[in-house]
C-alpha positions as CSV (number, residue, x, y, z in Angstrom):
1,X,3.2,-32.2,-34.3
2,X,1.6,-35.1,-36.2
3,X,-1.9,-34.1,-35.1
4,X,-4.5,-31.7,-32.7
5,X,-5.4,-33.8,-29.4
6,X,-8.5,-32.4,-28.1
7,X,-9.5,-33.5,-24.5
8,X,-12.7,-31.3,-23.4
9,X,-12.9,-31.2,-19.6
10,X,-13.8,-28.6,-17.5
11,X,-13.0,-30.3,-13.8
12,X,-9.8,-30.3,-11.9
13,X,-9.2,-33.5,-11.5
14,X,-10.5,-34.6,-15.0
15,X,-8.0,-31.9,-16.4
16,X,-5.4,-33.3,-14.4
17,X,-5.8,-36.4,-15.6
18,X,-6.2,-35.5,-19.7
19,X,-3.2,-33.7,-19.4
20,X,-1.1,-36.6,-17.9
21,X,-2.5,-38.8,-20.6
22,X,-1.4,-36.2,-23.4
23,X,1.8,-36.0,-22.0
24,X,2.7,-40.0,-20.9
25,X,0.5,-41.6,-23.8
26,X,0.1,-39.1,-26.9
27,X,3.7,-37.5,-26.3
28,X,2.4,-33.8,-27.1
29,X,4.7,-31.1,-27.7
30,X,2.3,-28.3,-26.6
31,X,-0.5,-28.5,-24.3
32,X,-3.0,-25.2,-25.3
33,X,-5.5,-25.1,-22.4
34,X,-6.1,-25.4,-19.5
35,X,-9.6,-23.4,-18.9
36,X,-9.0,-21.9,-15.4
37,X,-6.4,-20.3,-12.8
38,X,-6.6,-23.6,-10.7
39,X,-6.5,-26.7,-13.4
40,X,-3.7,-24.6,-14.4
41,X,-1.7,-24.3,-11.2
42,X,-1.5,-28.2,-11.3
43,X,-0.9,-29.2,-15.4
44,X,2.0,-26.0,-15.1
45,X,4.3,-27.8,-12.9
46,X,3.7,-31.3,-15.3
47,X,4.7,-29.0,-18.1
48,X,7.4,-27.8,-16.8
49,X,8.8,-31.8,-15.5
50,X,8.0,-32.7,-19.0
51,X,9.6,-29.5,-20.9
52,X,6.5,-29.2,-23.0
53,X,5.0,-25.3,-23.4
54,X,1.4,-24.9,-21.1
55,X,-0.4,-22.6,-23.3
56,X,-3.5,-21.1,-21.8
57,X,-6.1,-18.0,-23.5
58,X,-8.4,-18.4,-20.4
59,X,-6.1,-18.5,-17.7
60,X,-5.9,-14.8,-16.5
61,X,-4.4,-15.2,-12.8
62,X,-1.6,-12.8,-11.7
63,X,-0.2,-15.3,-10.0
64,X,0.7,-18.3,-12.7
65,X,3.6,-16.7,-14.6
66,X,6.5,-17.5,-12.0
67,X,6.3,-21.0,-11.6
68,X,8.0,-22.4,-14.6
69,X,8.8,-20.6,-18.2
70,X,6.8,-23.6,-20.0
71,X,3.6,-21.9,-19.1
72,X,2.6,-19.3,-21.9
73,X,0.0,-17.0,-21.0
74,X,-1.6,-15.3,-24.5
75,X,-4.3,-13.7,-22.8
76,X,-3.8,-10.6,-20.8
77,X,-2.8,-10.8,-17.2
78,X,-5.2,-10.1,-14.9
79,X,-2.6,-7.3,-13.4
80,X,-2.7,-5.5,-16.5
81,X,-5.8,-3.6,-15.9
82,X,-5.1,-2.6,-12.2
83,X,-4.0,0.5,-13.3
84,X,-6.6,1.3,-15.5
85,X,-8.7,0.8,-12.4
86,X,-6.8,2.9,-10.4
87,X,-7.2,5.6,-12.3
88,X,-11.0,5.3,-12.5
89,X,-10.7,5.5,-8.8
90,X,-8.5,8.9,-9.5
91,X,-10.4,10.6,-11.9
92,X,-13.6,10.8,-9.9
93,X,-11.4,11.4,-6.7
94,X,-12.6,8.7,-4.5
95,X,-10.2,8.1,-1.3
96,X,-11.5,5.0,-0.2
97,X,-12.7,1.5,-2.2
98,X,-13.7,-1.8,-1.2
99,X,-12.8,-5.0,-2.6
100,X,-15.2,-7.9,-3.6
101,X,-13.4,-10.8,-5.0
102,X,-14.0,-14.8,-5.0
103,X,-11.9,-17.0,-2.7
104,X,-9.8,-18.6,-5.4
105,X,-6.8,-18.7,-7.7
106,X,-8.5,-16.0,-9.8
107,X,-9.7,-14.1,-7.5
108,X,-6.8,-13.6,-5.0
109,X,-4.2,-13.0,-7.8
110,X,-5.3,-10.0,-8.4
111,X,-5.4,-8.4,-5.3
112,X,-1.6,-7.4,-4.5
113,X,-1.4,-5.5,-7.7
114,X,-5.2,-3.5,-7.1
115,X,-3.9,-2.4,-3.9
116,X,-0.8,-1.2,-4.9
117,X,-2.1,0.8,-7.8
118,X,-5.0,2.2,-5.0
119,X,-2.2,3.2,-3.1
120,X,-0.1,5.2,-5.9
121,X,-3.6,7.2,-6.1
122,X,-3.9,7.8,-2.5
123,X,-7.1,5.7,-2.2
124,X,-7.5,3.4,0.7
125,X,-9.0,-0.3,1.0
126,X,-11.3,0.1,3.5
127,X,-13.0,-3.3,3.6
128,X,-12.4,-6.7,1.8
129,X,-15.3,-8.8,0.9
130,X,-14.4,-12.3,0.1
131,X,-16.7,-14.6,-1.7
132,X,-16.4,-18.6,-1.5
133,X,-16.8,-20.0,-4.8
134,X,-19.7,-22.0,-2.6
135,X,-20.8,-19.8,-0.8
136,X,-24.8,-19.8,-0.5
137,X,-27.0,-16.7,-1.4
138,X,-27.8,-16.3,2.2
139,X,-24.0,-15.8,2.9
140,X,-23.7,-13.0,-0.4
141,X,-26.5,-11.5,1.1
142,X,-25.2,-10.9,4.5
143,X,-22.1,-9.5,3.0
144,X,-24.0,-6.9,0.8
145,X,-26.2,-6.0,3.9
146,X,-22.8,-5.4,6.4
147,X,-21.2,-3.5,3.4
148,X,-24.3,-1.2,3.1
149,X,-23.3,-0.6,7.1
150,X,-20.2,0.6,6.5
151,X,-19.5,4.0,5.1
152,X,-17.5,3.6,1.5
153,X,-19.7,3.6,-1.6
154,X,-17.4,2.5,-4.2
155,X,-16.9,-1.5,-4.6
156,X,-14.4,-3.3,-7.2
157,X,-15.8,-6.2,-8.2
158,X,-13.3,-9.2,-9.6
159,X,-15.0,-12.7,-9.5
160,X,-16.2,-15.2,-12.2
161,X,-19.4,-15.1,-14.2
162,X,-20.8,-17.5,-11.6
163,X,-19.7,-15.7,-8.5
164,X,-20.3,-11.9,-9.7
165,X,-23.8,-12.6,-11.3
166,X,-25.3,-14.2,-7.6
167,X,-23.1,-10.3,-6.3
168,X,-24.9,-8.5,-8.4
169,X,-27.9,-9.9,-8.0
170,X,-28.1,-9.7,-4.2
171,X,-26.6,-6.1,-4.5
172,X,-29.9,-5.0,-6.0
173,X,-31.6,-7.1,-2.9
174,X,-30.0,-5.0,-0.6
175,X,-30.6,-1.6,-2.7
176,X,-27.1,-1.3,-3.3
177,X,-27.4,-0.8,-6.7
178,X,-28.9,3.0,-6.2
179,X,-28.1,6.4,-6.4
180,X,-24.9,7.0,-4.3
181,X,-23.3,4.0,-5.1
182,X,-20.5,3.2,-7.6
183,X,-19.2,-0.2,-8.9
184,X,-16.6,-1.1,-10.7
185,X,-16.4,-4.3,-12.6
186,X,-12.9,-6.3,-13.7
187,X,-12.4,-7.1,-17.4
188,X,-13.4,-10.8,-16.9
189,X,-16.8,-10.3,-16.6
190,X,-17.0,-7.4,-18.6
191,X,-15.7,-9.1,-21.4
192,X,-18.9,-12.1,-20.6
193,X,-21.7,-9.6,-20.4
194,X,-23.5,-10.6,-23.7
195,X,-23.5,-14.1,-22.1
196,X,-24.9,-12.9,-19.0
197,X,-28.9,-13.7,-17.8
198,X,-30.8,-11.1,-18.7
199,X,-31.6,-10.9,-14.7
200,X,-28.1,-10.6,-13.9
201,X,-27.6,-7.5,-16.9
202,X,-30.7,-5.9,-15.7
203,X,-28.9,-5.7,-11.8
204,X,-26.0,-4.3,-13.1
205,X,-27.5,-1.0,-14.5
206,X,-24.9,2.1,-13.7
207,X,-21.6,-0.7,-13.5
208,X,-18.3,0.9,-14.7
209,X,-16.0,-1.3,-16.1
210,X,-12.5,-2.4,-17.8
211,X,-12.1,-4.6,-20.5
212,X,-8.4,-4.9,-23.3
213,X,-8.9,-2.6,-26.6
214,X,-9.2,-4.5,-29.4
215,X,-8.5,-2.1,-32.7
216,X,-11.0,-2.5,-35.8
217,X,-9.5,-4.4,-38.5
218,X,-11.1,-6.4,-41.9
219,X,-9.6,-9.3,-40.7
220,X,-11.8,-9.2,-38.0
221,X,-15.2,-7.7,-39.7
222,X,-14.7,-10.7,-41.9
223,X,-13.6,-13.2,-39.6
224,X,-16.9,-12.2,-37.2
225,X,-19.1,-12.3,-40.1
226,X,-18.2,-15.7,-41.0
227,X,-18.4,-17.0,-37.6
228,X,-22.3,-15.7,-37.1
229,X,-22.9,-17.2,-39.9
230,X,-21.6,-20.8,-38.8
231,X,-23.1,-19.7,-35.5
232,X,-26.6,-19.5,-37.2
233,X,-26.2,-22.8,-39.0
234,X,-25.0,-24.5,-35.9
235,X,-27.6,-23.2,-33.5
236,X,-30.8,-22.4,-35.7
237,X,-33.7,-20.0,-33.7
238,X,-30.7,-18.5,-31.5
239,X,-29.3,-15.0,-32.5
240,X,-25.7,-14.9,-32.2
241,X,-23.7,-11.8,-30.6
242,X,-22.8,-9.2,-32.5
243,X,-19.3,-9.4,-31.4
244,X,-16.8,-12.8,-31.1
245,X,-15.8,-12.7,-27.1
246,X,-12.3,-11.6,-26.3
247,X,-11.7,-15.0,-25.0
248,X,-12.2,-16.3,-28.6
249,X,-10.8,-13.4,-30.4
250,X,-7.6,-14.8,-28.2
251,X,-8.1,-19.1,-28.7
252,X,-7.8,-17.6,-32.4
253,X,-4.8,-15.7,-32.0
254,X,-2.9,-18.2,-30.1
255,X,-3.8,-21.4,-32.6
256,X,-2.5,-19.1,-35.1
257,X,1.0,-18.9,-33.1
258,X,1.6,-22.3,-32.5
259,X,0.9,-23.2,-35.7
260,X,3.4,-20.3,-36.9
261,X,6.0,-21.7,-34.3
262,X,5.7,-25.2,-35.1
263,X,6.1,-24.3,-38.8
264,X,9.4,-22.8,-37.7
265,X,11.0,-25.7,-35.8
266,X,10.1,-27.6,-39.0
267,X,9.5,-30.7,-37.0
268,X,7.3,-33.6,-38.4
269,X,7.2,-35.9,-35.1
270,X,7.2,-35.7,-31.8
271,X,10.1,-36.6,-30.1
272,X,11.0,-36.8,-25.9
273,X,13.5,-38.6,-23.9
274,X,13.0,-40.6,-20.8
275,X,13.4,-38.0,-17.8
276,X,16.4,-39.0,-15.6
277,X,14.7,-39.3,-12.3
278,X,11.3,-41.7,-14.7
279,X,13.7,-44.2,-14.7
280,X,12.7,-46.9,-12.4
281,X,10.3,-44.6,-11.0
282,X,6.4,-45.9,-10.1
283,X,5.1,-42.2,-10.0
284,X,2.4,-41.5,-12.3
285,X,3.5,-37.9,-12.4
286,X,6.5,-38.1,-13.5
287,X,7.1,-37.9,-17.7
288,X,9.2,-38.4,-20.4
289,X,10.7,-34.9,-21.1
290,X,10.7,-33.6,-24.7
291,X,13.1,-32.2,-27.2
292,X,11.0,-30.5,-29.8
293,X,9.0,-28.7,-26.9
294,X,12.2,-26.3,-26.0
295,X,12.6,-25.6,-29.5
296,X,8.6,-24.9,-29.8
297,X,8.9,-22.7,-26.5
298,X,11.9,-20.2,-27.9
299,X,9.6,-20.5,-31.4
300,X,6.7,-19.3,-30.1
301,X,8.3,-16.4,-28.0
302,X,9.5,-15.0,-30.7
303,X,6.7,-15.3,-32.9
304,X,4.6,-11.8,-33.8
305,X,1.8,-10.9,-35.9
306,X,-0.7,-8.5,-35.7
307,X,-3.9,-10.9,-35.0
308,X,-8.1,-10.8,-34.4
309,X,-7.7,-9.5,-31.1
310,X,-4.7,-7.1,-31.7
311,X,-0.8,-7.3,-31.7
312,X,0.5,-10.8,-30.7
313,X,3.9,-10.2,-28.9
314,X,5.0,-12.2,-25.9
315,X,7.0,-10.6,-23.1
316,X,8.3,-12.9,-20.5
317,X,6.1,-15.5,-21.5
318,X,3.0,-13.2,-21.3
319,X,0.8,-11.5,-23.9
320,X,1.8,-8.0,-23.9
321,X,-0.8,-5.6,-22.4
322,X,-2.2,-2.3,-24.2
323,X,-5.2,-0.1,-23.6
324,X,-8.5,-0.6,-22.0
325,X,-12.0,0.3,-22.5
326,X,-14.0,2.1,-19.9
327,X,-17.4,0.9,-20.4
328,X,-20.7,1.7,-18.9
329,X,-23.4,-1.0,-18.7
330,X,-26.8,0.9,-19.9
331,X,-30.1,-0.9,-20.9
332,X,-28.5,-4.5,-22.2
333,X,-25.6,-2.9,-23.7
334,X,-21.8,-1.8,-22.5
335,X,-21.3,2.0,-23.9
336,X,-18.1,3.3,-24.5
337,X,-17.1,6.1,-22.1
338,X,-13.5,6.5,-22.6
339,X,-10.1,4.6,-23.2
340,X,-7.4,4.3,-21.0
341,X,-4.0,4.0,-22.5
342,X,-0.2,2.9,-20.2
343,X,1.5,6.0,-19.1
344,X,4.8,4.3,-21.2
345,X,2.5,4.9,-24.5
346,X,1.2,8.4,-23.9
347,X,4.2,10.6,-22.2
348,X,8.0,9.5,-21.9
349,X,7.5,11.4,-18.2
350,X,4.4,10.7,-16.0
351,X,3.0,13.8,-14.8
352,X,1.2,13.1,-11.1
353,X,-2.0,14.9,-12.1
354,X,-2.3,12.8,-15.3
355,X,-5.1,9.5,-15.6
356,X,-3.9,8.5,-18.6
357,X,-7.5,8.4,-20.2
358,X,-7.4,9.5,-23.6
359,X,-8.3,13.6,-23.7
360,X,-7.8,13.3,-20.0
361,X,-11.6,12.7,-19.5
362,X,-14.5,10.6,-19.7
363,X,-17.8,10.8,-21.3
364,X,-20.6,11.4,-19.1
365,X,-21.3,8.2,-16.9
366,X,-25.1,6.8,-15.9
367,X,-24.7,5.8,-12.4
368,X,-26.9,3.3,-10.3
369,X,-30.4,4.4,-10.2
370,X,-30.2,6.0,-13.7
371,X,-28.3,9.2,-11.7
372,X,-26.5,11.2,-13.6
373,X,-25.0,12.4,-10.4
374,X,-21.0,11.4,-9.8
375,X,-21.2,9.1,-6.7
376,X,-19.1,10.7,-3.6
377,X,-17.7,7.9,-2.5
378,X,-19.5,7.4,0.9
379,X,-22.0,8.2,2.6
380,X,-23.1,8.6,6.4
381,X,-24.0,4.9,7.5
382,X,-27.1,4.9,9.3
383,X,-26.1,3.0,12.3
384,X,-22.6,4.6,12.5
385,X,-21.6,6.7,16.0
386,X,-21.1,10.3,16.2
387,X,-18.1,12.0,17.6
388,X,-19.5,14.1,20.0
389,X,-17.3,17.8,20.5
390,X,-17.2,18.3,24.2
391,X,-17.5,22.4,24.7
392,X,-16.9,24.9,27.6
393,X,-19.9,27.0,28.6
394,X,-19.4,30.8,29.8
395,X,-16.1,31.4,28.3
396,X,-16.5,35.0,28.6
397,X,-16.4,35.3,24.7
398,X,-19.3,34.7,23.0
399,X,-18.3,35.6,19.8
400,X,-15.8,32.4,19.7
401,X,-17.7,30.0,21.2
402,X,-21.5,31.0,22.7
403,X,-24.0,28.1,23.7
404,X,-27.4,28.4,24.0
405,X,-30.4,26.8,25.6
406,X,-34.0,27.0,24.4
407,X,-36.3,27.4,27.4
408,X,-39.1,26.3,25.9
409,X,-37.7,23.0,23.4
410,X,-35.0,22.5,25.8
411,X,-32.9,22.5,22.6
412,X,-28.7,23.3,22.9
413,X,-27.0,25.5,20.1
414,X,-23.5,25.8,20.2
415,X,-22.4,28.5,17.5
416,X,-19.5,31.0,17.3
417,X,-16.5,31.9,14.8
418,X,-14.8,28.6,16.3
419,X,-17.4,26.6,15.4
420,X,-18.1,27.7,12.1
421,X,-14.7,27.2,11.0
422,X,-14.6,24.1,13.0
423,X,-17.7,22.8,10.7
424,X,-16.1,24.0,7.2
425,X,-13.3,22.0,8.4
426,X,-15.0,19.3,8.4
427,X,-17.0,19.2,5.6
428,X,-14.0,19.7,3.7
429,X,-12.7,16.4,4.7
430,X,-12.8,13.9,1.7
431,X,-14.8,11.5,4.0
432,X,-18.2,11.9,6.0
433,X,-17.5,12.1,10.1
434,X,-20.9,12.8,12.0
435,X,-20.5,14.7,15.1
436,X,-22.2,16.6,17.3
437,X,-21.5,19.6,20.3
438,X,-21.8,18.4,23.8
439,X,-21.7,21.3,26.8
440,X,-19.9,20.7,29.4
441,X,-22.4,21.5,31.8
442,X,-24.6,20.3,35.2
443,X,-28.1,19.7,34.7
444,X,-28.7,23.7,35.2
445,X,-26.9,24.7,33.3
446,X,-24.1,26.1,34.4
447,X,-20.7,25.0,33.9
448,X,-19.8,21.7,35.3
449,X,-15.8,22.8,35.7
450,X,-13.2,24.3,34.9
451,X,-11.2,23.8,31.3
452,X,-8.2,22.0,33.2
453,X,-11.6,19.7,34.7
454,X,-12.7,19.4,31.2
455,X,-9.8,18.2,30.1
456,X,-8.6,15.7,33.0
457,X,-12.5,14.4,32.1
458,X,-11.9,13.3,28.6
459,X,-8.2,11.8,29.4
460,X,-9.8,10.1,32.4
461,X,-12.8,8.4,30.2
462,X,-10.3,7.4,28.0
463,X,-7.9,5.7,30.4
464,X,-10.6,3.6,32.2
465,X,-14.1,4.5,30.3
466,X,-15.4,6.4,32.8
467,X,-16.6,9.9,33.2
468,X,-19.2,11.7,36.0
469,X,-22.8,10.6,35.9
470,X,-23.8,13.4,34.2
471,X,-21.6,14.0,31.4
472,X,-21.2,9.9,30.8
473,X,-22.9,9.7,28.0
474,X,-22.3,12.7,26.4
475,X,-18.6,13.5,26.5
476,X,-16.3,11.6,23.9
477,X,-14.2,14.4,22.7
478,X,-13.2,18.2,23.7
479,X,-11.5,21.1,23.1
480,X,-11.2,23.6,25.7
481,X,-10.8,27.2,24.8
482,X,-7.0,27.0,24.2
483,X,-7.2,23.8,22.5
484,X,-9.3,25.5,20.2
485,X,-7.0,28.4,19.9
486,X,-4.2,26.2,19.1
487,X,-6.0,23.8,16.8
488,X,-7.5,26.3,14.6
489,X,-4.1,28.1,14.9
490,X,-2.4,24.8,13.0
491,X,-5.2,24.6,10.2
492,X,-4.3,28.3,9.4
493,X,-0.8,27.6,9.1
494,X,-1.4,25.1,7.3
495,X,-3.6,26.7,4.7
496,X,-1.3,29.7,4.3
């Protein structure tokens, strides 16, 4: 390589274009950008015509790495961290998450591999929320106000700076960011959270998140001292960060490997060939193809070296993964609550019951609204219907199942052995149902029919929605005496 090209251009289409003009004019042999998930979907596919490597630290999207081997991704997938997630999601036994992502490259190429790993913990998707990178602060609002509605109190969060602040933002709008509520942020924004508005940090109070280890070394003390320093020089009356951003720590690592790799080929010039279908060919997409960018390719896969942000080692074109922080936003810092290491670097045999957290635990965690009180993971949605328990009246044995009116409140108590253990039931379900006991009686009282009537009621209402006058609006659900019997009769065995 004869010399660094820089083209500085954070639009598609002006991406597009600088990396066509690199390619037909310049001739590079190695393209190190672009910025994002979608300038890279296009300038892959021109790499790959023109048989010149596509290096990109900032792209992050599960969903680039099949296209072509000339795209080199030395930043860590986006699918890395999904089981790190997971097992959040595992240690604090939640059963049921919701998703809120930003309708693009980025955002959707995630999602596959967060519901799988949900799904190896038993925890169900109960609700996707998907954000337009456009969308207006009316529309986030809406969507934060219909998830409040709905019963699951644990949201995943994977969007860009842009898109997750104006989340957060509304979430504390629609008191969302309270006690009872958990959220769980993706490594691409924790990673930005010393760049964040202070507005934005101050709405995020209580977030868990995920973001790559990156081990202590002097290489990198000294490196990040000498960059504040610059930083200061550069930018005089601003205080720089205390720490260089991962994205950096990884533009360092990967200039670094190039350079190694080119050093290795030995090449002094670029060289290409006229691709066989450019010939007589008007397309402006198509380009010469290039012989040192093969050699480059194979040069730089093979190249490793322990760098800033931690071992360098590509597999299948990608930046090998290792463990991730689990970090707690508090005040207007993160705070280290555990680490989270692959199963494949802990135990040769992965033991069900294990999180792969470090000690198998995490330090204690301050939720939304500064609780120290372990969200349950829903919570009984104000507007949400009750299943209402249709019951017999004057069984004959009051000891199972015994309702009662209050003369004088006009107040119905159902109680009875059934119905306790009916109620601990229940409330031993891993998710909230509301429900409520509805006799099966006449206006007086008395009983309005037999258990066989009872029953033909319910299967009735629910074959054409309608029930007697009386019952109507009451009856959604029964069990009769021996459906009781025999329900109970299943939990026990069951349990035993």
């Amino acid at each position: 390589m004869d010399a660094v090209r820089i083209r500085e251009d954070s639009d598609f289409g002006f991406s597009a274009h600088a990396a066509l003009n690199l390619l037909k004019e310049v001739q590079v042999d190695a393209i190190i950008g672009p910025q994002t998930s979608a300038q890279a979907n296009f300038v892959i596919g021109l790499g790959g015509s023109a048989k010149v490597p596509v290096i990109s630290f900032t792209a992050t999207s599960s969903s680039l790495r099949p296209q072509t081997p000339y795209f080199v991704q030395t930043a860590i997938n986006d699918a890395a961290q999904a089981d790190a997630i997971a097992a959040v999601v595992k240690y604090f036994r939640w059963y049921q998450v919701v998703f809120v992502y930003e309708d693009s490259d980025y955002g959707n190429g995630i999602i596959p591999y967060l519901s799988n790993a949900f799904q190896l913990v038993n925890a169900r998707v109960s609700y996707r929320s998907v954000i337009p990178v456009s969308a207006s602060d009316d529309f986030v609002l809406k969507e934060m106000y219909k998830m409040k509605s709905m019963q699951t109190r644990v949201f995943v969060v994977h969007a860009s700076r842009s898109v997750a602040s104006r989340i957060f933002l509304k979430a504390k709008e629609a008191e969302m960011m309270s006690e009872g509520y958990a959220w769980i942020a993706t490594s691409g924004l924790v990673d930005l959270f010393y760049s964040l508005d202070s507005k934005v940090v101050e709405s995020m109070q209580g977030v868990v998140g995920v973001k790559p280890l990156v081990p202590r070394s002097s290489k990198l003390d000294s490196t990040t001292i000498r960059w504040k320093k610059k930083f200061a020089d550069d930018n005089p009356g601003i205080t720089p960060q205390d720490e260089i951003n991962l994205y950096g720590l990884w533009a360092y690592d990967t200039l670094w490997a190039l350079a190694m790799a080119a050093e290795k080929t030995g090449f002094k010039e670029p060289a290409s060939l006229p691709n066989a279908t450019s010939l007589n060919s008007t397309d402006m997409f198509v380009t010469e193809t290039s012989q040192t960018g093969p050699k480059l390719l194979a040069a730089m896969l093979d190249t490793k070296f322990e760098g800033l942000a931690g071992n360098f080692n590509l597999v299948n074109g990608q930046l090998e993964s290792w463990s991730f922080q689990i970090l707690n936003v508090n005040g207007n810092a993160l705070r280290e609550v555990g680490i989270w290491k692959p199963f494949s670097q802990i135990s040769s045999q992965r033991n069900t019951n294990m999180t792969g957290f470090v000690g198998e635990k995490l330090e204690n965690i301050i939720w939304p609204g500064e609780s120290r009180n372990v969200p349950k993971g829903w919570e009984v949605p104000v507007s949400g219907k009750k299943l209402r328990v249709g019951v017999p009246v004057d069984i004959g044995f009051a000891e199972y199942v015994n309702v009662q009116k209050d003369p004088q409140t006009n107040a119905t108590t159902v109680t009875g052995y059934y119905i306790d253990l009916f109620d601990s039931v229940m409330a031993a379900l891993p998710y909230s149902v509301r429900y409520e006991y509805a006799p099966f009686e006449k206006s007086d009282g008395s009983i309005a029919g037999s258990y066989d009537d009872l029953t033909y009621q319910v299967f009735n209402g629910i074959r054409n929605v309608r029930l007697q006058p009386d019952i109507a609006d009451r009856l959604v659900f029964t069990l009769t005496y021996g459906l009781w019997k025999k329900f109970f009769e299943s939990v026990l065995g069951v349990l035993s």
